[in-house]
Every structure is written in structure tokens, then in C-alpha cells.
C-alpha positions as CSV (number, residue, x, y, z in Angstrom):
1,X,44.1,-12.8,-31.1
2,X,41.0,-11.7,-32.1
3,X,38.3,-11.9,-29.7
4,X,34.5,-12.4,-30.6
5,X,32.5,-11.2,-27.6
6,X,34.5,-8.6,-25.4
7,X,32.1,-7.7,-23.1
8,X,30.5,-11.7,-22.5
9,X,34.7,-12.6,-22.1
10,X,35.0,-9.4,-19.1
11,X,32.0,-10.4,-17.1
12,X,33.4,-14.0,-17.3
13,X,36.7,-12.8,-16.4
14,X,35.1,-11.0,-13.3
15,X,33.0,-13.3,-11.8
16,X,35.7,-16.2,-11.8
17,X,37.4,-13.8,-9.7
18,X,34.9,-12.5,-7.2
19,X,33.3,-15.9,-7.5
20,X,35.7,-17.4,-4.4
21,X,34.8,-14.3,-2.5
22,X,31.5,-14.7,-2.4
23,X,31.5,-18.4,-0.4
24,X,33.7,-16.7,2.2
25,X,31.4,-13.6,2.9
26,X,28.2,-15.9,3.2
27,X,27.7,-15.4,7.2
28,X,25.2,-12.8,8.8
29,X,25.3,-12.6,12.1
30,X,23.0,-12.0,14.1
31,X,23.0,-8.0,14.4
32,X,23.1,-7.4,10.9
33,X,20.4,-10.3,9.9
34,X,18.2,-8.6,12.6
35,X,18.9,-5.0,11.0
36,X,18.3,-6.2,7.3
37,X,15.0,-7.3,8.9
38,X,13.9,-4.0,10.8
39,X,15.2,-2.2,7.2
40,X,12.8,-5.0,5.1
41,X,9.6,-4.4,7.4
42,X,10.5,-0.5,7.6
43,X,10.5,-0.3,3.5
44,X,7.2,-2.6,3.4
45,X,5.5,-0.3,5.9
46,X,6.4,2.5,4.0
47,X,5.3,1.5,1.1
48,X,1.8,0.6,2.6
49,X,1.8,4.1,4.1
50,X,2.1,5.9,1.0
51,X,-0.2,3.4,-1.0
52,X,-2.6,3.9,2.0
53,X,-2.0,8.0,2.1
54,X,-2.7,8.4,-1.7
55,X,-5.9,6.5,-0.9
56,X,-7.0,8.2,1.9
57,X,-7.9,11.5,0.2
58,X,-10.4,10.8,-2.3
59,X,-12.0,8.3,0.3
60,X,-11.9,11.5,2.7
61,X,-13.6,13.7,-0.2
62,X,-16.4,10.8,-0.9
63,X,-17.2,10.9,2.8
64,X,-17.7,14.6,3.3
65,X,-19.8,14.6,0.0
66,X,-22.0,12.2,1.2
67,X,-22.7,13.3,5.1
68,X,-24.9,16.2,3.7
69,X,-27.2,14.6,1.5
70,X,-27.4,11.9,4.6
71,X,-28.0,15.0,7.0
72,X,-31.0,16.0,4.2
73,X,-32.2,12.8,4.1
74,X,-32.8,12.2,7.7
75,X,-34.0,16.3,8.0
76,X,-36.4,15.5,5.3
77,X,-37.5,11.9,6.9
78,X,-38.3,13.7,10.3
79,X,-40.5,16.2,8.8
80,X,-42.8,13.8,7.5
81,X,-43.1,12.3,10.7
């Protein structure tokens, strides 16, 4: 027997025999659905942590660039006065 497509006939093969598995392992109770939860919202903030950490910095720079020439500004607005 010659067979066309190994690899397509193996991941057929595997699936109709984990495929009755699969319907019997379908419940989540109620302490795992509440720690896949805590995990999903702990990977979210995470990732807003970092994204807000890397823009933090250059913000931070911008800031302290600016205070001085707003500190010359007003130094040179009161000595008009």
C-alpha cells in the first residue's frame, strides 16, 4: 500500500483518537476557571506594565528637558516686570 500524504494521514489518525477525549474533559470548575482568570488578567497587566515602563523613560527625559527652559522662561518674565 502506497500511501500519498503521510503526514495529513497521521494527524488524521491522531485526532480521531484524542477526538473522544476532548468532549469528556470539557468541565472547569470553578477553582481552576477562577485561576485561568487571575493568570489572564495577571499576563494582561503585565504586558501593560512593560508597554507602560518602556514608555515611561523617554517621557521622563522630555519632562526634565523641558522644566529648565520653563524655569528660564518665567526667570526671564519676572525681570521684565
Amino acid at each position: 500500500m502506497h500511501m500519498r500524504y503521510p503526514v495529513r494521514s497521521a494527524l488524521v489518525g491522531c485526532l480521531v483518537i484524542l477526538a473522544p477525549g476532548i468532549a469528556s474533559a470539557s468541565y472547569i470548575g470553578p477553582g481552576l476557571g477562577l485561576g485561568l482568570i487571575g493568570t489572564a488578567l495577571g499576563v494582561v497587566g503585565a504586558i501593560l506594565l512593560g508597554i507602560a515602563s518602556i514608555l515611561w523613560y523617554p517621557v521622563k527625559r522630555l519632562v526634565r528637558r523641558m522644566r529648565p527652559a520653563q524655569a528660564a522662561a518665567r526667570s526671564a518674565a519676572r525681570g521684565r516686570d
